[in-house]
C-alpha positions in Angstrom: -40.6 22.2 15.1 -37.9 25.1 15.2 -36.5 23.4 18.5 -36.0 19.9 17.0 -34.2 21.6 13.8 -31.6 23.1 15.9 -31.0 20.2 17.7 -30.6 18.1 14.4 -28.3 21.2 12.8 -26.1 20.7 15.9 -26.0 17.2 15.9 -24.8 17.2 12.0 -22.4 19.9 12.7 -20.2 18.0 15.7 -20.6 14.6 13.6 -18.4 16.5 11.0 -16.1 17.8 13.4 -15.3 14.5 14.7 -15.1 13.6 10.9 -12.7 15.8 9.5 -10.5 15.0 12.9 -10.5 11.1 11.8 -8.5 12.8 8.4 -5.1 12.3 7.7 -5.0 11.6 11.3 -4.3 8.4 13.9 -7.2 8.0 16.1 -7.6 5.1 18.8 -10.7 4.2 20.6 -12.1 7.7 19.7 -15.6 7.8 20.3 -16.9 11.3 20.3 -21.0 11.7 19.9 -24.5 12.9 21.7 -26.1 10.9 24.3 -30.0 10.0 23.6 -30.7 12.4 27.1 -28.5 15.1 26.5 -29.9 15.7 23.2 -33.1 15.8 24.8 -32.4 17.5 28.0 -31.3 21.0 25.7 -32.2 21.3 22.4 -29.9 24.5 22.0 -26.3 22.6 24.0 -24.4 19.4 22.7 -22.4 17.6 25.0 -20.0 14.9 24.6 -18.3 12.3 26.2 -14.2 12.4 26.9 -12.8 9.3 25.5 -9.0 7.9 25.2 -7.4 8.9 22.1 -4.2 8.8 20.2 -3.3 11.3 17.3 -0.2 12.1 15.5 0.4 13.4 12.1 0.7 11.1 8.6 1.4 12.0 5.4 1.1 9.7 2.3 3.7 10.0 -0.2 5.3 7.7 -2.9 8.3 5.9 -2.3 10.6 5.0 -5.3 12.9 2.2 -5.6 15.7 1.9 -7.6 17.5 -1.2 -9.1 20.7 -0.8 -11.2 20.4 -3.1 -13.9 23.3 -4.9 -16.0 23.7 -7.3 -18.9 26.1 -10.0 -16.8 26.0 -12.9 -19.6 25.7 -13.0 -23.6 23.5 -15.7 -24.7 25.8 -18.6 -26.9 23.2 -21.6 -27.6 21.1 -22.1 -31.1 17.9 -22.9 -30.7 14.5 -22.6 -29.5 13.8 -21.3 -26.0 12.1 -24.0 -23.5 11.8 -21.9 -20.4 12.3 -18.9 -18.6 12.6 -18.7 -15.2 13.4 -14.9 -13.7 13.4 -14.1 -10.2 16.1 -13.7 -6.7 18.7 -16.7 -8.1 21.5 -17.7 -6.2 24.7 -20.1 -7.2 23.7 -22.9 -9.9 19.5 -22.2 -10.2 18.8 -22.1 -13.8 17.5 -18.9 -15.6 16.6 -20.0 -18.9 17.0 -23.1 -21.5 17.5 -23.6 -25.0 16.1 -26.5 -26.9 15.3 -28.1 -23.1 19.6 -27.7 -22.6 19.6 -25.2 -18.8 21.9 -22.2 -18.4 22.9 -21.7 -15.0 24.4 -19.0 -13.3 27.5 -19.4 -10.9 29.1 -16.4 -8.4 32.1 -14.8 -10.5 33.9 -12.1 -12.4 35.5 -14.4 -15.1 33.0 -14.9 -18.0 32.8 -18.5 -19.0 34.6 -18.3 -22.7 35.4 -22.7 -23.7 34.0 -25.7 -22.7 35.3 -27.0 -19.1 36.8 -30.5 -18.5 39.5 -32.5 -16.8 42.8 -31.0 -17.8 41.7 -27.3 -17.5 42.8 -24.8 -15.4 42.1 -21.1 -14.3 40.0 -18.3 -12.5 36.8 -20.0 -14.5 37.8 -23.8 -13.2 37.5 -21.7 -9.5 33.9 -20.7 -9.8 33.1 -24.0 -11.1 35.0 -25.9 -8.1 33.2 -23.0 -5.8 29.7 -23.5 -7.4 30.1 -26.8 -6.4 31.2 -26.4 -2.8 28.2 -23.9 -2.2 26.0 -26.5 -3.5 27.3 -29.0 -0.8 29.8 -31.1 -2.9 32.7 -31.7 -1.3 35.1 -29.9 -3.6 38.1 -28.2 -3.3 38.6 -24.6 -4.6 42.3 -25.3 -6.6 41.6 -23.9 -10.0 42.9 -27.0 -11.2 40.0 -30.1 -13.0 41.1 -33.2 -11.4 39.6 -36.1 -11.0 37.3 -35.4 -7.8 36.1 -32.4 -9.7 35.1 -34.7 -12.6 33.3 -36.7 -10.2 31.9 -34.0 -8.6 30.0 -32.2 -12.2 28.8 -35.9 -12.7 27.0 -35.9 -9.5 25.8 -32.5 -9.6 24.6 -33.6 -13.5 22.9 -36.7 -11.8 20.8 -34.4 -9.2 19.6 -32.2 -11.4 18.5 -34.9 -13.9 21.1 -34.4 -16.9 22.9 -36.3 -18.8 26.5 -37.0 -16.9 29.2 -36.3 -19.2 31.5 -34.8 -16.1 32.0 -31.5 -18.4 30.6 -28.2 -18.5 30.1 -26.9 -22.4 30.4 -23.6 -23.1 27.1 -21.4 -22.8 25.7 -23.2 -20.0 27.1 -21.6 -17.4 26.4 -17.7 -16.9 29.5 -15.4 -14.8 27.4 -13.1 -12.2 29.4 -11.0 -10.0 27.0 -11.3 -7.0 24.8 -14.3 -6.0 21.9 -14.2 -4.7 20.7 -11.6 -7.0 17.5 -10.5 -9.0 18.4 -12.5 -12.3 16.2 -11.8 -15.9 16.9 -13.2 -19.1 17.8 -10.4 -22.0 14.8 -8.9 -24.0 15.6 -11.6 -27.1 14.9 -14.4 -24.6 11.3 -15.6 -24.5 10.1 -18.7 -24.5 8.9 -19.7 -28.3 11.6 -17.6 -29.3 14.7 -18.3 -31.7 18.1 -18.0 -29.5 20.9 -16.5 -31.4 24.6 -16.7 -30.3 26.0 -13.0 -29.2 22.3 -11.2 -27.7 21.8 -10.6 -24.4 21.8 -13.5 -22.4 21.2 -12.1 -18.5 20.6 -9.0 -17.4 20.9 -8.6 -13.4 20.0 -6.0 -10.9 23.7 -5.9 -8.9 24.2 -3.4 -6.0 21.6 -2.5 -3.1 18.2 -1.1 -4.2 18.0 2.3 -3.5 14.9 3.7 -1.9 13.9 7.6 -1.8 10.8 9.6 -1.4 10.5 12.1 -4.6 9.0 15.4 -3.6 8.9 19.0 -4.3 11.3 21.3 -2.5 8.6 22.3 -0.7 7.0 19.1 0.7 11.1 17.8 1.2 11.4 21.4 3.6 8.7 20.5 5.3 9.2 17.0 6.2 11.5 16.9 10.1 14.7 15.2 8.8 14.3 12.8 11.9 11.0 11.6 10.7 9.9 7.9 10.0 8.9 6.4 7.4 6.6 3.2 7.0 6.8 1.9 3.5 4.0 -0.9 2.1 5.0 -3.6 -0.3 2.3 -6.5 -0.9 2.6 -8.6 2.5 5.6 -6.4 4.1 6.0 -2.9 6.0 9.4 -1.9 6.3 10.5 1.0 8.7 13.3 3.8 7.1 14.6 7.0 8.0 15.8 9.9 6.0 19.8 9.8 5.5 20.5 11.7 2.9 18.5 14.3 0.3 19.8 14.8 -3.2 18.6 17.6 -5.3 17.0 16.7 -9.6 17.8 18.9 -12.5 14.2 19.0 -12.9 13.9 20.7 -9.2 12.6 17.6 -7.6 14.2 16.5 -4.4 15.0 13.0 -3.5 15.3 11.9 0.1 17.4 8.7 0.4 15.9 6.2 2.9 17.7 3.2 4.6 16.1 1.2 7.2 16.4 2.7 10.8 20.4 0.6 11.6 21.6 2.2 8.3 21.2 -1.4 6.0 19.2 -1.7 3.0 15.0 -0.9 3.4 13.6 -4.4 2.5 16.6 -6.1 4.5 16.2 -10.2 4.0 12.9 -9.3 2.2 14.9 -7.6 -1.0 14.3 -10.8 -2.9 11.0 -10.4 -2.7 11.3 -6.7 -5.1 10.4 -7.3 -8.4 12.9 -7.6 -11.9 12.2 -3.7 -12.6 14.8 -1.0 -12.8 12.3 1.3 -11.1 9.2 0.4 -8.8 7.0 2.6 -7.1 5.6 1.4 -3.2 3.4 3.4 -1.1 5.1 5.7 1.8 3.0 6.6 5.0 5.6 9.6 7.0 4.9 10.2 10.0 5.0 14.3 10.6 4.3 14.3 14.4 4.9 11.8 17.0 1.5 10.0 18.1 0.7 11.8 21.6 -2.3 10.5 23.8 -4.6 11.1 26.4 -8.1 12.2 26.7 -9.3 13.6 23.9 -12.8 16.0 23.1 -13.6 18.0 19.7 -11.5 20.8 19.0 -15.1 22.9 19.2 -15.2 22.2 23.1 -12.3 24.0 23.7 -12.4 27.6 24.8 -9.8 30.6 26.0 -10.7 32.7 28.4 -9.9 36.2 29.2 -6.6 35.8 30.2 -5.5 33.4 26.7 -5.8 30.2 28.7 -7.6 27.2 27.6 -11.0 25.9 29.2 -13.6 23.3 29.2 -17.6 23.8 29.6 -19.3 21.2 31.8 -23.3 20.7 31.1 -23.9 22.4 34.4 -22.2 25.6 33.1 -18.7 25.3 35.4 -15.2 25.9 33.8 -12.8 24.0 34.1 -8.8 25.0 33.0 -7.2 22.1 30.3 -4.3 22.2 28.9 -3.9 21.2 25.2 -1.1 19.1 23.9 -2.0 18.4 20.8 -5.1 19.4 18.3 -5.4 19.4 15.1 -8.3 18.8 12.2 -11.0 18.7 14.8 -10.0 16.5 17.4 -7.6 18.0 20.7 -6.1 15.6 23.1 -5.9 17.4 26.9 -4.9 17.6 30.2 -6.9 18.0 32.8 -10.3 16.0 32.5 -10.8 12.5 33.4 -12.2 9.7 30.8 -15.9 9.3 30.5 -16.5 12.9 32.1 -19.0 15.1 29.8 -18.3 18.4 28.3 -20.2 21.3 26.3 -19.4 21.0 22.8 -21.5 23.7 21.2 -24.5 25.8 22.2 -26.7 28.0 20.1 -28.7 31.1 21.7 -32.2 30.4 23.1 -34.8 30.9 20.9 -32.6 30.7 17.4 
């Protein structure tokens, strides 16, 4: 009876060594445990198998992201809100309506101030023409409303199901500096709602979102200012790096990421952020570089007289390894084959 509890202490004691190494840890085909007939061939000696393994270090952290946000339009229709329609817009999608009437947005600095029709001329007449060229027309970009530009408004009124007047009346066109760009209507416009003249018609998220891991001097000084960063967002992983740290009046420390060529963290997937001015994603760094080989508990590793590192066989032979990486229970090693056995831990006779 005293024999068969040592050899299930034992047995518990190496499963939660090869436990704790599976922690915070990469592990790949690992599979560490006590044969049926080496359990029963010495009920005071566990042995275990060398297996394949790859371990590097991971640390979880939050990564912030950052959008600067801007009011780009003021509303100036009356009436009841129809629709909303927030999201990554580009030239001529529609944001919101009033009383079923769209408001569009088109690429420009020039805020749309009068109604536009043959006869006019100016920076605004420009982004209309060059709305309508992005948008396939075949328009010229002259700043002046001829007739080919009439035409043109007509056609673009006829695709998109409106009535085809050939002008453009004031409020139904929005000014946005940069197109494509993460596009929400102002607090005041909600569907139901009554739109006044002079609120907040669109607020945007202009520049490039900014992502950064916010940690504690501490965690920031320990962190290798080479290391990678793996970021989760719903469907996507994005890869970053550390370029630049920047230090919080309230002591925190920020390290600014960009993707590993230098561009922009969610690259052609930005769109995809949503219309907040601050979201948080999760951040998997990776401390130390994944190193493999064949790998036995931490426990099975001895030093000898002399400081060097050794392995027990079952038959009670040494053999020299050499360690190149271990940590949390699990050691990956030089020196052994895979699928030879080793000594993992032995009790005295008769305990």
């Amino acid at each position: 009876m005293v024999r068969n509890k040592v050899v299930v202490r034992w047995i518990g004691v190496l499963t939660a060594i090869v436990l704790v190494g599976a922690g915070g840890w990469w592990a790949g085909r690992v599979t560490l445990g006590v044969t049926d007939d080496e359990a029963s061939a010495s009920p005071y000696q566990v042995n275990a198998v060398v297996t394949e393994a790859s371990v590097g270090q991971v640390v979880n952290y939050t990564v912030s992201v950052r959008q600067q946000l801007k009011m780009v339009a003021t509303n100036l229709l009356s009436g009841i809100v129809t629709s909303i329609s927030p999201g990554f817009l580009d030239q001529g999608a529609e944001v919101y309506s009033v009383a079923n009437v769209p408001v569009r947005v088109a690429r420009g600095s020039m805020p749309f101030y009068r109604d536009l029709a043959e006869g006019c001329e100016g920076s605004d007449v420009e982004q209309v023409q060059q709305l309508l060229a992005d948008l396939g027309y075949d328009q010229p970009v002259t700043g002046d409303w001829a007739g080919i530009t009439t035409a043109n408004v007509k056609a673009w009124q006829r695709d998109q199901e409106q009535e085809q007047t050939g002008r453009i009346p004031l409020g139904t066109l929005a000014a946005v500096p940069q197109l494509p760009a993460t596009i929400t209507p102002g607090e005041a416009i909600a569907v139901g709602a009554q739109a006044s003249p002079g609120v907040a018609g669109l607020m945007a998220y202009l520049g490039t979102p900014e992502f950064a891991l916010q940690l504690t001097v501490e965690q920031a000084n320990n962190l290798p200012s080479d290391a990678t960063v793996q970021i989760d967002f719903e469907e996507y992983t994005w890869s970053a790096k550390i370029i630049d740290s920047r230090q919080q009046a309230s002591g925190q420390t920020d390290l600014i990421l960009a993707a590993p060529d230098g561009s922009v963290v969610c690259g052609v997937q930005c769109d995809s952020l949503p219309a907040a001015e601050f979201t948080s994603m999760s951040g998997r760094v990776q401390v130390v570089p994944p190193i493999s080989g064949p790998a036995v508990p931490a426990a099975a590793v001895r030093t000898d007289e002399a400081g060097g590192f050794y392995v027990l066989r079952p038959d009670g032979t040494r053999t020299t390894v050499t360690v190149l990486a271990s940590d949390r229970g699990l050691a990956v090693i030089s020196g052994l084959a895979v699928g030879e056995r080793i000594v993992v831990l032995q009790a005295e006779s008769g305990k």
